[in-house]
LUMGU-66648 format. One record per residue (C-alpha): x, y, z; residue in three letters. Coordinates in steps of 0.001 Angstrom, whole numbers, plus 524288, in hexadecimal, padded with zeros to 5 digits. Layout:
<recs>
((X, Y, Z), "ALA")
...
</recs>
This chain:
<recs>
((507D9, 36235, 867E5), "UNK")
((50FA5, 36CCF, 86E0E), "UNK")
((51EA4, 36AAE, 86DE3), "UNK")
((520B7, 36DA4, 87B95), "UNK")
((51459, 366BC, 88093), "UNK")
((51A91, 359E4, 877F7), "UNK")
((527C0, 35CEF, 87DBD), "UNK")
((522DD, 35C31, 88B45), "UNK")
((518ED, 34D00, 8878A), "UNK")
((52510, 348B1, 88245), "UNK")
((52CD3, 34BF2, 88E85), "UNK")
((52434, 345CD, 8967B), "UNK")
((522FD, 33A96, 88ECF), "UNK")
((53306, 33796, 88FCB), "UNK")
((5319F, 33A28, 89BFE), "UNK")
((52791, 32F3A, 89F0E), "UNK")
((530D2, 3260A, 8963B), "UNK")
((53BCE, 32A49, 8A164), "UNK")
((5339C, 3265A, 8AD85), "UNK")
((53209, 3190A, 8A5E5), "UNK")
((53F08, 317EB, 8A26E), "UNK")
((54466, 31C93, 8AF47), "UNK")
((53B6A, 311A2, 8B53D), "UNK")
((5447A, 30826, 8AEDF), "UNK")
((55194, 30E5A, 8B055), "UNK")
((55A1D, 30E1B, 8BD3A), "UNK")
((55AE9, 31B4D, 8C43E), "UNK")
((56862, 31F92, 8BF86), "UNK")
((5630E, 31EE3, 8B057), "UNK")
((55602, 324B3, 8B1D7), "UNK")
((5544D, 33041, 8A92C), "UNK")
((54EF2, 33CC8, 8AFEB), "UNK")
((54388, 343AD, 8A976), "UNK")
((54905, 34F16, 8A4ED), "UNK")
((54C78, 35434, 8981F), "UNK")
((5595F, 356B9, 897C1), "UNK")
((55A15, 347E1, 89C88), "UNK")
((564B5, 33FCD, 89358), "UNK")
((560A1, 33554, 88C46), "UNK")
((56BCF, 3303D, 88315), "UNK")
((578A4, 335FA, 88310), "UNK")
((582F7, 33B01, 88EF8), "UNK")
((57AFA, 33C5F, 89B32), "UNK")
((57118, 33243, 894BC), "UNK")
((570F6, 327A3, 8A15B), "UNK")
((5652A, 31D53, 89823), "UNK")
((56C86, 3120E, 891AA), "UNK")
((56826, 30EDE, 884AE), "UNK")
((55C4D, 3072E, 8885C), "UNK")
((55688, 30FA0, 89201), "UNK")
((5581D, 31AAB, 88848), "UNK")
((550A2, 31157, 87C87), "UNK")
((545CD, 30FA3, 88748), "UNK")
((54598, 31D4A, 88A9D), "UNK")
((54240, 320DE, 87CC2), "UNK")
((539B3, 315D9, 87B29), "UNK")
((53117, 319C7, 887DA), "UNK")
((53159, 32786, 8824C), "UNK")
((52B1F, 322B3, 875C9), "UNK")
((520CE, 31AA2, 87D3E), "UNK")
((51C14, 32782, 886DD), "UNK")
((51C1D, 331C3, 87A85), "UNK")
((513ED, 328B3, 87588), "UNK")
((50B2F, 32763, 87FD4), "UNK")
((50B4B, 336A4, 882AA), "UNK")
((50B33, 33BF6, 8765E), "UNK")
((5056B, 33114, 86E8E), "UNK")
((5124E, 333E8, 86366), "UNK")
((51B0B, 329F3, 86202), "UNK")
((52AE0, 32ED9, 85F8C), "UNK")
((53556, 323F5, 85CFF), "UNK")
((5412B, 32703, 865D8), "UNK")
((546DB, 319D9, 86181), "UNK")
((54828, 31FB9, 85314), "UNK")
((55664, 31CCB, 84E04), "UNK")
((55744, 32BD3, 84A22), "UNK")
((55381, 32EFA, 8558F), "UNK")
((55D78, 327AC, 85F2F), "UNK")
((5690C, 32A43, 85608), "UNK")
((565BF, 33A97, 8575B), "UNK")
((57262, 34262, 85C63), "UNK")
((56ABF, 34EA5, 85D6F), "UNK")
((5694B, 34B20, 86DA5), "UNK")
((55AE7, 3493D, 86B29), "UNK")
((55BEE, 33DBF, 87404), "UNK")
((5646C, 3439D, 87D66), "UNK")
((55B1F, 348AC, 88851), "UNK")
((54C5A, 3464E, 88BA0), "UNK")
((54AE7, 354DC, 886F8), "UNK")
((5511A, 35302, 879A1), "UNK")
((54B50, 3462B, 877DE), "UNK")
((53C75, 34BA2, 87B53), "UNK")
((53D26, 356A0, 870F0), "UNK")
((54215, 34D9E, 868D2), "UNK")
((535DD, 345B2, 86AE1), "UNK")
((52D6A, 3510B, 86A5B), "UNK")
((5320C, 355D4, 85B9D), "UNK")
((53037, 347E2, 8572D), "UNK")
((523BE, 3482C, 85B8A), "UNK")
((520B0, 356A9, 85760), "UNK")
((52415, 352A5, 848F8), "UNK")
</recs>
């Protein structure tokens, strides 16, 4: 699959895991879809259980768009200091090399 064309399915996918999330999440912590968005770190505004549902509900729509299955709960993962988890951006090409490989 093309890497832009993935780049774009996986996008959409975390975004779809955001409208779910946001659904549970009062107004002042709902994430906007954007990919420059923070998710952990300064300007991150998820606690640490919306953030573990977050990348649980990401998991659960790759899956259903892309039928590939990625493990954002991996240990190695979580403990990275590169910023890959930083932002929706960083996090989806993240996801998208995992998947690539």
């Amino acid at each position: 699959m093309d890497s832009a064309v993935t780049y774009q399915v996986i996008l959409e996918a975390t975004y779809s895991a955001i409208d779910e999330i946001n659904n549970q999440l009062p107004t002042a912590q709902q994430l906007a879809k954007q990919e420059d968005t923070i998710i952990l770190g300064e300007g991150g505004i998820l606690d640490s259980l919306a953030t573990i549902q977050l990348l649980v509900a990401i998991e659960e729509h790759i899956a259903t768009s892309v039928g590939g299955n990625v493990d954002l709960m991996d240990g190695k993962l979580l403990s990275l200091q590169d910023g890959s988890l930083q932002s929706l951006g960083s996090l989806t090409s993240l996801i998208t090399e995992k998947l690539s490989t």
